[in-house]
Steps between C-alpha positions, in 0.01 A plus 500: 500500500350816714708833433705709725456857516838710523602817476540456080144338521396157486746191509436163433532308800688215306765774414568703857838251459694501841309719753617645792214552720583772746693799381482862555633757270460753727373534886469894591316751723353698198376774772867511595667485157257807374569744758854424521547461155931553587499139634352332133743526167212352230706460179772369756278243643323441162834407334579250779170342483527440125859381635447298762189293292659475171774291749232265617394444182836349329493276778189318384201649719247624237230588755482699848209593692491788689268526780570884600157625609369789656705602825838336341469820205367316164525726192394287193564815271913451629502108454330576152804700394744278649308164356527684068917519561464100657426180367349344791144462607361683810185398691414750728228482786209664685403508869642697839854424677456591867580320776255640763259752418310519150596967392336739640343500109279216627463524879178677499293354213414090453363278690557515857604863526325866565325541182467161388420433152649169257864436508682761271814259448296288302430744279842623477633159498225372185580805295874468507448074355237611262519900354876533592748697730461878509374550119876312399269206333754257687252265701611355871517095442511421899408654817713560798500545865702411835452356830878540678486455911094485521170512333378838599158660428626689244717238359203269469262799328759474222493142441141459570532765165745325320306201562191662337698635216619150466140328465410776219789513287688119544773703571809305731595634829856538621545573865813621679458263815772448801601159489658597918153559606320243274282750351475269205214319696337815589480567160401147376214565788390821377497426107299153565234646723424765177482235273803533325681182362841399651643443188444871408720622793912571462620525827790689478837518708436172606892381487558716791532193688631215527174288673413265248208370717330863420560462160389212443143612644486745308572356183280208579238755559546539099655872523770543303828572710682813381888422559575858381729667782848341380727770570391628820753324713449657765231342613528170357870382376546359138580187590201426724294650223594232245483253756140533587425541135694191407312291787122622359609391195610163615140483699309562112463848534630633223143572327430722778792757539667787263796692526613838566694799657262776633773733355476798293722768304432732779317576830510774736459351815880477550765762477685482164793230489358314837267210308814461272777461786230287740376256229707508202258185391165686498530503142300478175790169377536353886271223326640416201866589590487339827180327658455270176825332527484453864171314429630254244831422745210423747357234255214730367389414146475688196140398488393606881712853405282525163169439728609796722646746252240417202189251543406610885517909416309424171209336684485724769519804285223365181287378788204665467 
């Protein structure tokens, strides 16, 4: 069995237990958060991490991965304090989160730009799977990028540099995709044409719809299917969220899906108490608490729920 890296080191695959495969601890403007330092309480928001994870835990998920990367305000050296007070493992991740243009860091050196030169993403990217996360020792164990409404340039630079990272280091790819727009396929097209496996893609948010035609495609593509926004009702309700899950099932599908929430213990792109009063479901527990039983009332199996919260994460994250 391959091993895991985490942010306590290196896991066995065969004992990541029940994974959750797309969780964020924490999504922040750093640049914000360090000049205004009056909006950020650490200890507060430390203590409510610790919390809000030692919660998920008693409810049987032994495993999250977090795929907060740069532009969504990853500090290993945080998680690394939260993870010693938690029993839970935490896979973090590598890569660029924009959704149009690649920062300014990068707009005027790699291919294609003013001064040329080899991609320095790949670099980045490589050194993060291999030496470890700003001198923490805590190695990235995926890569991650997003392709929302379209597949601009500098959307595509990243994942041409994810995909590159990919090839070097065996390391999965999870990408935020818009299920509205179909930007699954774009990504499919983007990751095949560099040589990259389907079966090394996670395309995630894809249970923001209900068209189980797309799905299908996509899974039959052999990308995993990450059913990982329950709790965002707002733009898919609950119950057409089981049902499209319960219906892939019922066409074989299980092997190619996992579950999650997209939540976290706190992010800043919503004024305190309004992500609480809107969606009082985007929650670590929505999934065991709620989505799980909704699935077996559906006729979903314990067996097609162990694929998605066990065997399908476990093979997706030991691939390499």
């Amino acid at each position: 069995m391959s091993v895991v890296e985490t942010v306590r080191g290196q896991v066995d695959g065969s004992a990541l237990g029940r994974v959750l495969t797309h969780e964020h601890v924490f999504v922040l403007n750093e640049e914000y958060r360090r000049n205004y330092p009056e909006s950020w309480d650490e200890e507060a928001r430390f203590v409510d991490a610790v919390t809000r994870l030692r919660e998920l835990k008693t409810r049987g998920i032994d495993t999250i991965v977090d795929p907060t990367v740069l532009g969504l305000g990853r500090d290993v050296a945080r998680l690394t304090r939260i993870n010693e007070h938690v029993d839970i493992n935490i896979v973090v991740a590598t890569g660029v989160y924009t959704l149009r243009d690649v920062p300014f860091l990068f707009q005027y050196h790699g291919p294609g730009t003013l001064l040329g030169g080899p991609e320095p993403m790949v670099e980045l990217f490589e050194r993060d799977i291999t030496k470890g996360i700003a001198n923490t020792g805590v190695k990235a164990a995926v890569l991650k990028c997003a392709v929302e409404d379209e597949l601009t340039p500098g959307v595509e630079r990243v994942m041409v540099a994810v995909a590159e990272a990919h090839k070097r280091t065996g390391a999965p790819i999870i990408v935020h995709t818009s299920p509205v727009a179909r930007t699954g396929t774009a990504a499919l097209d983007v990751f095949l044409r560099q040589g990259v496996s389907s079966e090394a893609l996670l395309l995630s948010h894809s249970n923001d719809t209900a068209d189980v035609d797309y799905l299908t495609e996509l899974a039959d593509s052999g990308a995993y299917l990450g059913m990982d926004r329950f709790g965002i009702d707002i733009l898919l309700p609950f119950e057409d969220r089981v049902r499209t899950l319960a219906t892939l099932v019922d066409k074989g599908l299980a092997e190619r899906m996992v579950l999650s929430q997209d939540a976290s213990c706190h992010i800043d792109w919503f004024p305190p108490g309004v992500r609480e009063a809107a969606l009082p479901n985007w929650r670590y527990t929505h999934i065991v608490d709620d989505v799980l039983p909704a699935l077996r009332a559906a006729g979903v199996g314990e067996r097609d729920i162990e694929l998605m919260l066990v065997d399908n994460p476990r093979r997706i994250l030991a691939g390499r």
